[in-house]
C-alpha positions in Angstrom: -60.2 -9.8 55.9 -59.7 -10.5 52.4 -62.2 -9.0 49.3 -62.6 -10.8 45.9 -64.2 -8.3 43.4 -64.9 -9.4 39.4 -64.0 -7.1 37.4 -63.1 -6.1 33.1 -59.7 -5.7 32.0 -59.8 -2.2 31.6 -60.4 -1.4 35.2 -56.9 -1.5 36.1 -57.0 0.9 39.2 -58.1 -0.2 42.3 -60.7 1.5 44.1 -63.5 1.6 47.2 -65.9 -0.3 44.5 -63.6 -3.1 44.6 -63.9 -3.7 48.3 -66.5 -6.3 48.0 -66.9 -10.6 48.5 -68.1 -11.5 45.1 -67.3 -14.9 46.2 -67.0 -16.5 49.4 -63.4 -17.9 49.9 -62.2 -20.7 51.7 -58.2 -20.5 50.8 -55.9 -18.6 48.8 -52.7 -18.7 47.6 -50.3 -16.2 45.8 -47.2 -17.2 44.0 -44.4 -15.5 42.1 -41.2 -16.9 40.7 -38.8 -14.7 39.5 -39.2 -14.1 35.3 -42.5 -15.9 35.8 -46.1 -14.0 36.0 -47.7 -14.3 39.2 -50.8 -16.7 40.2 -54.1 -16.6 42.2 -55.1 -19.9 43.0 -58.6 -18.8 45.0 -60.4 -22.0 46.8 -64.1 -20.5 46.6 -68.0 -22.5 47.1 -69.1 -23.7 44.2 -71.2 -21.0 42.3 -72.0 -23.6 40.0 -72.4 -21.4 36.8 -69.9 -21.6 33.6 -67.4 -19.1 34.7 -65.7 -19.2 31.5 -69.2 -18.2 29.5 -69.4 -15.2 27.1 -70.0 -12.1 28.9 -69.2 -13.2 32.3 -66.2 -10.9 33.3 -63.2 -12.9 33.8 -60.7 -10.2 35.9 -60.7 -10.1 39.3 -59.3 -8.0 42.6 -58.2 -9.3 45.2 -57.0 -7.0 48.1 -56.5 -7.1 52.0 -57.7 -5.2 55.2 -55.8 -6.0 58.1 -57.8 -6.6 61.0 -55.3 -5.5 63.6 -54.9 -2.3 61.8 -58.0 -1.2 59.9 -56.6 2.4 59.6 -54.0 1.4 57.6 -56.9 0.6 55.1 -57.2 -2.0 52.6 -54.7 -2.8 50.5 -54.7 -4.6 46.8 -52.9 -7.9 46.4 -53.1 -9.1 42.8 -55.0 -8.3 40.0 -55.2 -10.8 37.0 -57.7 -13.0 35.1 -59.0 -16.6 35.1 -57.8 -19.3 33.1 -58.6 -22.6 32.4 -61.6 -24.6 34.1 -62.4 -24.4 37.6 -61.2 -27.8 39.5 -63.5 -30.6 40.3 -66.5 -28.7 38.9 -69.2 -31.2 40.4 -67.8 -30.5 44.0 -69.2 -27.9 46.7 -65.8 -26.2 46.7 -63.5 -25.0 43.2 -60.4 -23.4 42.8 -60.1 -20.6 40.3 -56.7 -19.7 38.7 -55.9 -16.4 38.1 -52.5 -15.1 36.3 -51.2 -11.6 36.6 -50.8 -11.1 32.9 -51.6 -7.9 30.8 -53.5 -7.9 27.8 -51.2 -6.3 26.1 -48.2 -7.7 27.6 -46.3 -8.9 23.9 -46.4 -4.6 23.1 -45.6 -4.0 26.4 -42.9 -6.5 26.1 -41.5 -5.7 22.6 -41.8 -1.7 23.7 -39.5 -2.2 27.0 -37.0 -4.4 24.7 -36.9 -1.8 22.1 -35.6 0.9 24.8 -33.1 -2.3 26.0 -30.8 -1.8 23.0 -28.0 0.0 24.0 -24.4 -0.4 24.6 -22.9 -2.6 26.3 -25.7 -4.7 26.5 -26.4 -5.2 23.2 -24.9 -5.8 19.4 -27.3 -6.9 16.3 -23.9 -7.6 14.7 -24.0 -11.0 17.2 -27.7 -12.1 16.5 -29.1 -13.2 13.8 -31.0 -10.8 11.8 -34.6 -13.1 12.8 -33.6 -12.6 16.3 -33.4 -9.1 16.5 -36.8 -8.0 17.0 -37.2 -11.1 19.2 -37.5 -9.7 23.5 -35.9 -12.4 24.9 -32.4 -12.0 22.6 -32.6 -8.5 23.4 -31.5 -8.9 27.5 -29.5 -12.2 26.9 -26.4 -10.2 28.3 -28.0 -8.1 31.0 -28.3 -10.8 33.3 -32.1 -9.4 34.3 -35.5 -11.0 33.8 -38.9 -9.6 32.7 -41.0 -8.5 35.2 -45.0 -8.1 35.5 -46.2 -6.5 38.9 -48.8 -8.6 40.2 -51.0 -5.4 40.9 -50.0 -2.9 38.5 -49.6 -5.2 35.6 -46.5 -3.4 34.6 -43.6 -5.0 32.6 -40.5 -4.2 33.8 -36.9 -6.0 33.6 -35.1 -6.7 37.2 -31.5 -7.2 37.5 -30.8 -11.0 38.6 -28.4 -9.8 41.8 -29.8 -6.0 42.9 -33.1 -5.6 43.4 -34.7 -1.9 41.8 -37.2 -1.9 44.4 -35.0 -1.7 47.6 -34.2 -4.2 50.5 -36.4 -6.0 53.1 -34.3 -6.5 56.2 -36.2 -9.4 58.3 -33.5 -9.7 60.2 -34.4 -12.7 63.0 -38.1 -12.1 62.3 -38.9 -15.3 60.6 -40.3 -18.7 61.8 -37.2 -20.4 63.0 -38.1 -24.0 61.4 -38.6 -22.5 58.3 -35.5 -21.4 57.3 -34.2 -23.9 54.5 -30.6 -23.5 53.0 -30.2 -25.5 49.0 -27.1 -26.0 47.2 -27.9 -25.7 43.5 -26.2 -26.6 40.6 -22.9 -25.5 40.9 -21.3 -22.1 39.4 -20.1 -21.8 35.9 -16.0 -20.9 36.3 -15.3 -19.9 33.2 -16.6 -18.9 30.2 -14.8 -18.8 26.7 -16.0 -16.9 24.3 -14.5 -17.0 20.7 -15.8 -14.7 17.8 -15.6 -14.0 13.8 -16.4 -11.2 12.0 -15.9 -11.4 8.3 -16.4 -8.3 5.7 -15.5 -7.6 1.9 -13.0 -4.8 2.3 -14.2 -2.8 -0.8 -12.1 0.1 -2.4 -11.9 1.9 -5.2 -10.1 4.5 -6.4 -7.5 6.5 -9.2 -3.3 7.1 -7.6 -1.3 9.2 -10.0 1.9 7.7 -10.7 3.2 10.7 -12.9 5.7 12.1 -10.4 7.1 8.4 -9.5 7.6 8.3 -13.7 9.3 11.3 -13.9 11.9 10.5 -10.9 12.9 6.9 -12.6 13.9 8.9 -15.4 15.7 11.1 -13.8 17.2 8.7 -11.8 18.2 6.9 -15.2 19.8 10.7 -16.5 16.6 11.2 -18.9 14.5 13.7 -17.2 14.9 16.7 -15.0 12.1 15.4 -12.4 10.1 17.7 -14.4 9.4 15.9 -18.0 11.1 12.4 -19.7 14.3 13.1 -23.2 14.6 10.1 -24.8 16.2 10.1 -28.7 13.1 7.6 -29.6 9.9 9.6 -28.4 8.0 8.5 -31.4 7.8 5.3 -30.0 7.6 6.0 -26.9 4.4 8.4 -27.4 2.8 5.9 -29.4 2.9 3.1 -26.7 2.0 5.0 -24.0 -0.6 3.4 -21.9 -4.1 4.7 -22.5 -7.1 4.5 -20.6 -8.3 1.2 -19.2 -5.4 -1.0 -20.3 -5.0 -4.0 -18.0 -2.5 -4.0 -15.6 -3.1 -6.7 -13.2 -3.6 -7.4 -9.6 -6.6 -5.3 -9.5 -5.3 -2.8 -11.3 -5.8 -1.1 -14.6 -4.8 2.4 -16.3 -6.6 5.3 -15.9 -6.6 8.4 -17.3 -3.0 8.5 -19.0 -1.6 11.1 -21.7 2.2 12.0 -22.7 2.7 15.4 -24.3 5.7 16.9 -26.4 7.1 19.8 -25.0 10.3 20.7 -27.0 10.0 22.5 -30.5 8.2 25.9 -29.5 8.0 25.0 -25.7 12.0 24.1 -25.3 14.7 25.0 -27.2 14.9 22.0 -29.4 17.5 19.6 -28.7 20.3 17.4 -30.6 22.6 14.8 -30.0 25.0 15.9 -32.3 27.5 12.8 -33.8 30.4 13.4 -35.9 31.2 11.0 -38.6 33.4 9.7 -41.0 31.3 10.3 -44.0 29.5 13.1 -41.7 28.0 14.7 -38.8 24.6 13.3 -37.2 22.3 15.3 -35.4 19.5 13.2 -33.5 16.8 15.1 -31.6 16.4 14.8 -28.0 12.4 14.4 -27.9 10.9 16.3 -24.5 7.7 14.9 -22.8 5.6 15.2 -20.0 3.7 12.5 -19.0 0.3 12.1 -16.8 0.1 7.9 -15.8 -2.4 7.1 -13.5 -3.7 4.1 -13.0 -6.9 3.1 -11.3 -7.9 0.0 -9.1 -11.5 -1.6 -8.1 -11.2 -4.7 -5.5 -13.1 -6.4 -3.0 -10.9 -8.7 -0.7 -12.5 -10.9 1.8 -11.3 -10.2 5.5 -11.9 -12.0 8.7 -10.9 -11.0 12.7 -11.1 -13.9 15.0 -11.5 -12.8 19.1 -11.0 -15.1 21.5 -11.1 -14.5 25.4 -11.9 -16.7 28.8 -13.9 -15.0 31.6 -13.2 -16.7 34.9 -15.2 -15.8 38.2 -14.0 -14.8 41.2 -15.9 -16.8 43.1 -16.0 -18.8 47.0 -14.9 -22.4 46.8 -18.2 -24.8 46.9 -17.7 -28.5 47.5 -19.0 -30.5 44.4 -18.2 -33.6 42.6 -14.7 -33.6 40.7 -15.4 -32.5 37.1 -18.8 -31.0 38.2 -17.7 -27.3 37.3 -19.0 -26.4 34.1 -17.0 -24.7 31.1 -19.7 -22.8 29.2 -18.4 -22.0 25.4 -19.8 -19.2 23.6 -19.5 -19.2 19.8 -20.9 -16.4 17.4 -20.2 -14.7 14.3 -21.3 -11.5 12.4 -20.9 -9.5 9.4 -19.0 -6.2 9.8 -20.1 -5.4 6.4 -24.4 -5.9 7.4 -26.1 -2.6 7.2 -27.1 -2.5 11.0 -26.4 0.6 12.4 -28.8 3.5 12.3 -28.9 5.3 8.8 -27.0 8.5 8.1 -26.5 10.9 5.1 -23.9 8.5 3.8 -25.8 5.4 4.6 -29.3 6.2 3.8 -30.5 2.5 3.9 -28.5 1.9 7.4 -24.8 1.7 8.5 -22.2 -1.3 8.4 -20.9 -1.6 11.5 -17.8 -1.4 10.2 -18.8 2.3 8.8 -16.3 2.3 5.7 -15.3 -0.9 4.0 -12.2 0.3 3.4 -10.9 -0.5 6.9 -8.0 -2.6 7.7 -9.7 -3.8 11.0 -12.5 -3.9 12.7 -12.3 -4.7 16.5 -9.6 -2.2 17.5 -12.2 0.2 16.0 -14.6 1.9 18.3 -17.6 -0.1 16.8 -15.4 -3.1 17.4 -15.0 -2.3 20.8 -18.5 -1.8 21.5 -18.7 -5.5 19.9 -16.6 -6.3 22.4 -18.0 -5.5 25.5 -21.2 -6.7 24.7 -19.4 -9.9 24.3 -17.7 -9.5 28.1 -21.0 -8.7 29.3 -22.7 -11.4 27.6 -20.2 -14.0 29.3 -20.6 -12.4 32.3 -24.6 -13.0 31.9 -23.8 -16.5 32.1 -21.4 -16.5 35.0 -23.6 -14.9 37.3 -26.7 -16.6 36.4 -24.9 -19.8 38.0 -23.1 -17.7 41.0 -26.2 -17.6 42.6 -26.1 -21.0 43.5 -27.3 -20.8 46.9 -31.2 -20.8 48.0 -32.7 -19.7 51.1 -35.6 -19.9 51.9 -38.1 -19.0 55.4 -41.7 -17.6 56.3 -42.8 -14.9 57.8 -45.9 -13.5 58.8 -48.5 -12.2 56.4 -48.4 -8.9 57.2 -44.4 -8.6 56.4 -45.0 -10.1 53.0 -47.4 -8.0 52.2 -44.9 -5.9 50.1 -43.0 -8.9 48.7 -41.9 -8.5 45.1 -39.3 -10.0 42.7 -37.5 -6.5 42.2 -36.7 -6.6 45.6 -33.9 -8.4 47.8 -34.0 -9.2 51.5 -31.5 -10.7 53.9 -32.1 -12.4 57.2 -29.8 -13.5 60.1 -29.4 -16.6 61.8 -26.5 -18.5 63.3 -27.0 -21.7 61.6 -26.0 -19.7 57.9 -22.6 -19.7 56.7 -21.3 -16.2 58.3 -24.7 -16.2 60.4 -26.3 -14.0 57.8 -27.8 -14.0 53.9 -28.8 -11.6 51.6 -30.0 -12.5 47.9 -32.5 -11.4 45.3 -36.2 -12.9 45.5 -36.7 -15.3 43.0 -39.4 -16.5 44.9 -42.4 -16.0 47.2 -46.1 -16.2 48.1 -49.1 -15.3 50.2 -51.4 -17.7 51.5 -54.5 -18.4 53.8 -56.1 -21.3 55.3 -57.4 -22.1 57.7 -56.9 -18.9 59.6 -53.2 -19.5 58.9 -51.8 -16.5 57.3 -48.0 -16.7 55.9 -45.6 -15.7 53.8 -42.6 -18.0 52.6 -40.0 -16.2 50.6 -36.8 -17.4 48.5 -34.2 -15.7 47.5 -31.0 -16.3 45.7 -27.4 -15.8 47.5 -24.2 -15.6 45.1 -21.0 -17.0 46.4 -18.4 -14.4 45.3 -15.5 -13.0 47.0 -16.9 -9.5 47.2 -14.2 -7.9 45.8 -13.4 -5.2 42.8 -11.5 -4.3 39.8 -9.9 -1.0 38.2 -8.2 0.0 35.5 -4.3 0.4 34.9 -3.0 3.3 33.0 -0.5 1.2 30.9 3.1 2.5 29.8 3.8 4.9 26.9 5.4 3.0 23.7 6.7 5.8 22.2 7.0 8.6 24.1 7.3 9.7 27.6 3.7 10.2 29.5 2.2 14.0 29.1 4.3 14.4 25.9 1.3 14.1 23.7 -2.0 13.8 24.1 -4.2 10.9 25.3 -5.0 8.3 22.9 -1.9 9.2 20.4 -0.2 6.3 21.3 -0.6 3.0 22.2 -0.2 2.1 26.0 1.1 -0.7 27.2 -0.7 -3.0 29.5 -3.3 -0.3 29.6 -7.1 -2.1 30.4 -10.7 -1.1 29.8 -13.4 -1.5 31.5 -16.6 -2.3 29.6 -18.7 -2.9 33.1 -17.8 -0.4 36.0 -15.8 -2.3 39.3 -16.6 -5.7 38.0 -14.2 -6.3 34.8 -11.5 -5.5 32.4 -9.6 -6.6 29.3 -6.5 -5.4 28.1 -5.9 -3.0 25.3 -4.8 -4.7 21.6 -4.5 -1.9 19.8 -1.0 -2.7 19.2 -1.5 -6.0 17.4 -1.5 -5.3 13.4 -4.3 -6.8 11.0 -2.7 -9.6 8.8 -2.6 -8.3 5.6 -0.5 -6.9 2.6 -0.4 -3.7 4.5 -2.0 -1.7 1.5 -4.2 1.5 3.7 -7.1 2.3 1.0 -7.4 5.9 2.9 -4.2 6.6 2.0 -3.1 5.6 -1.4 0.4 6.9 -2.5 2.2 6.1 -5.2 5.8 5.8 -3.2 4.1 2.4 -1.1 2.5 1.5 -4.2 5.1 1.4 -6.8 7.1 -2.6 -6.7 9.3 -1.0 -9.4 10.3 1.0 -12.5 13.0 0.7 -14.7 14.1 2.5 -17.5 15.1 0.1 -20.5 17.6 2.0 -22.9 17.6 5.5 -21.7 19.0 8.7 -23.2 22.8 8.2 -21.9 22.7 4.2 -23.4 21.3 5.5 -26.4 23.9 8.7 -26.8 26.7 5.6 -25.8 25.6 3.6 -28.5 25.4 6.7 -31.2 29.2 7.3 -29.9 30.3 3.3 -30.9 29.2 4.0 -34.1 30.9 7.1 -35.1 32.3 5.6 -38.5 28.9 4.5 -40.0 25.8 7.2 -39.7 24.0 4.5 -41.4 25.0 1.6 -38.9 24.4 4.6 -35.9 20.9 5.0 -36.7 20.5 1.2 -37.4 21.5 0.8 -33.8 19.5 3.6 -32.4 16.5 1.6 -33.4 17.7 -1.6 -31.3 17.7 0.5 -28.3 14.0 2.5 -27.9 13.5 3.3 -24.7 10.9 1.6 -22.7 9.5 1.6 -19.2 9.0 -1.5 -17.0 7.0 -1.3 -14.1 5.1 -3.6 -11.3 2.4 -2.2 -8.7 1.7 -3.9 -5.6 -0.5 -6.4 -6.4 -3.9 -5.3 -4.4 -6.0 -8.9 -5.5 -6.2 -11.6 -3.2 -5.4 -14.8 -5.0 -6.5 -18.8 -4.2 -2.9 -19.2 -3.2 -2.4 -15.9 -1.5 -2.7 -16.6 2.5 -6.3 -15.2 3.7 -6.3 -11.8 5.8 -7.2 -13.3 8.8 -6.3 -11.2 12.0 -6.4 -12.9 15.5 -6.8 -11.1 19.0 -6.3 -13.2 21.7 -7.9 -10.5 24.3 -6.5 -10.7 28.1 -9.4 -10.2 30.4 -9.4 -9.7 34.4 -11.5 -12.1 36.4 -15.1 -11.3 36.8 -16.0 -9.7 40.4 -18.9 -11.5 41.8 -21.2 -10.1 44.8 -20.9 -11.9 47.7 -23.8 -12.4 49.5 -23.3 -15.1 51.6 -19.9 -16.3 53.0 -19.3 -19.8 52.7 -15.7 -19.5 53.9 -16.4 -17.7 57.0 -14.4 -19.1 60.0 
């Protein structure tokens, strides 16, 4: 026996009031697809008054009492609200349409998405910044579907393979004609994914070249290590670099400042000559120097990933050519404030965290960008794995608890490996005629079944156990992003293409090109000596060969004939292990 109560939206719990015939029904049918909302179409008489009309409550409640088993009570079947005009109007019979939709179902929708963000399964970096907010981007790699309860109202998401709700064995309890097998379109094989992230790599910063000074002159035999001689120090003081003098390829001089320290400090010095028409004495001039010089750059960076996802999936006779090759393309900014704020990033985080970075997928961030990248192929593999559709009826009383969160299997010797067992993407109730039924669909994938783990790798470097996890790279190691179903190799070992400049660690050794000391103290005192006849012509000559310093820094600026840093990381990745939940290979 079947009750039809009107009622508002707010009465969202069923109860003994609702037990009533507000109208007198001839037929009804429920139906629910799978990411759909559930439908009432109620074949009623005529009441022949504006349904629709302002103040007229336009919810209803429908339940069931089974009449050969009243104690069991009655139970609720759907609860939702008319729309649109009744059908032929003018006619002794309508049918109203009911849809099991919320009021409220955007927030509910946009609340459940919000709590969906989290790794693996999702990334902003890979969607665009007006997508975000948007439910539907939010489970694009999760391979689920929203879900409202046709009762409850309640929006949910339900994985497209496992059901959350449990199984429904029907076993051979189904009507025997009924049972329908359908090929659909055939599985997606491979996926290839490709991706770019691009950042400014930003740094800024002051390295003290004093010390790599000091050992070119006493390389050249005019210092200690410790201070600079040279017989021309006046000169050599007053063209010493001072503070933001260019230098060149993002570099300019920062705080600099060369101080006498003989006279008082050191015992003062001479080279002492003797000459024909006298003896020379030339002072040795002592100095400490401070050069530092400082850079500011921003260089423009770019990582292309590339993988193929293939599934491991049952052979299934189609046309030559007919399985597909999906290609997924997307890009994203490692430099976009994305990530939540912190103390450092008070207006949110690059994803890259500090711009200084070298790379950005071996990072952990990157690797989260990763996987959501595996699992977002792997979205699109097994949405087209479940290629194969069952469908049979029941009785009414074994669909009563029918629901897409669910999955049931059935046997029968005329299905591949004489048994099926799928998700429900599909089902309804209906009555008619004293007919009462149940026909149900669900959705079989045609994978092998099988399973995938991880391999340890071989140490590079040193023997296994010498040092700790994670100290060195591993080779052939792989990771697994989604438990027993995938893996990808580590890259860790691959190098970012660049000028191998590290901004964290800035020192003046891997810095320095060169320095050379132009005339220093032993070519000047040599030169002094060739002129031992003339003091005149001596000091003439000393003046010809001042000492200098030339010097080049690695040049830190990217120029338009410079080759781009652009990295590539062509990722290995295992075969995707798909359920398999019917066999289409069985002998």
């Amino acid at each position: 026996m079947f009750y039809f109560a009107w009622a508002d939206a707010a009465d969202t719990t069923f109860g003994p009031s609702f037990e009533i015939e507000d109208e007198q029904m001839i037929a009804l049918e429920i139906g629910h697809k799978e990411g759909e909302h559930a439908s009432l179409a109620m074949t009623v008489e005529n009441p022949r008054i504006g349904l629709l009309s302002t103040g007229r409550m336009q919810w209803g409640w429908l339940s069931w009492l089974d009449d050969a088993n009243p104690t069991a009570g009655v139970e609720p079947l759907f609860f939702g609200r008319i729309v649109g005009v009744p059908s032929e109007p003018q006619g002794n019979q309508v049918t109203l349409n009911f849809v099991a939709r919320p009021s409220d179902y955007d927030a509910q929708k946009l609340a459940l998405a919000e709590t969906l963000k989290e790794a693996p399964w999702w990334d902003p970096i890979w969607i665009r910044a007006d997508s975000r907010s948007d439910p539907d981007a939010v489970i694009e790699a999760r391979a689920v579907r929203y879900h409202v309860d046709r009762v409850s109202l309640d929006v949910t998401v339900s994985d497209i393979l496992t059901g959350e709700d449990g199984l429904i064995d029907f076993g051979g309890a189904f009507i025997a004609d009924s049972l329908d097998i359908a090929f659909d379109s055939p599985p997606v094989r491979r996926v290839f994914v490709e991706a770019s992230i691009t950042w400014d790599q930003v740094a800024a910063g002051v390295v003290d070249f004093s010390q790599a000074l000091l050992d070119a002159f006493k390389a050249a035999g005019s210092g200690n290590g410790f201070n600079i001689r040279s017989l021309t120090g006046d000169g050599l003081m007053q063209d010493f670099p001072e503070e933001d003098d260019s230098i060149g390829g993002g570099w300019k001089f920062g705080p600099c400042s060369i101080t006498r320290t003989d006279g008082f400090v050191v015992p003062q010095d001479y080279s002492q000559v003797v000459m024909t028409n006298g003896t020379g004495q030339f002072p040795i001039w002592t100095m400490k120097p401070v050069l530092q010089a400082a850079y500011d750059v921003s260089r423009a960076r770019e990582e292309v990933l590339s993988f193929t996802l293939e599934a491991d999936c049952q052979a299934l006779l189609t046309e030559p050519g007919d399985e597909e090759v999906i290609a997924i393309n997307v890009s994203g900014q490692a430099d976009e404030l994305i990530d939540p704020a912190s103390t450092d990033f008070p207006e949110g985080a690059p994803a890259i965290g500090d711009v200084r970075h070298r790379a950005y997928f071996p990072t952990t961030r990157g690797l989260r960008s990763l996987d959501y990248l595996v699992a977002l192929a792997r979205a699109n593999i097994l949405e087209r794995a479940r290629c194969i559709s069952v469908s049979f009826t029941v009785p009414f009383r074994a669909g009563i608890d029918l629901s897409c969160r669910k999955n049931a299997s059935i046997a029968d010797p005329r299905i591949p490996g004489g048994e099926a067992t799928g998700k429900i993407i599909g089902y309804s109730l209906s009555a008619k005629d004293g007919a009462l039924f149940a026909t149900v669909t669900i959705g079989c994938t045609i994978g092998k079944g099988n399973t995938v783990t991880t391999v340890p790798g071989t140490p590079v470097y040193v023997d296994a156990g010498y040092v700790e996890d994670g100290y060195q790279v591993q080779s052939g190691m792989t990771v697994m992003p989604i438990a027993g179903e995938v893996t990808y190799e580590d890259f860790s070992a691959i190098p970012p293409v660049d000028d191998g400049v590290d901004f964290f660690d800035m020192r003046a050794a891997d810095l320095v090109t060169q320095i050379t000391i132009i005339n220093p103290l032993p070519t000047q005192q040599a030169v002094l000596s060739a002129f031992k006849p003339d003091l005149a012509a001596a000091i003439e000559a000393l003046n010809q060969v001042f000492t200098e310093v030339d010097g080049d820094l690695k040049k830190l600026t990217i120029g338009s004939d410079d080759p781009p840093f652009k990295t590539l990381y062509p990722i290995t990745v295992s075969q995707l292990m798909v359920p398999k939940t019917i066999d289409l290979e069985a002998a």
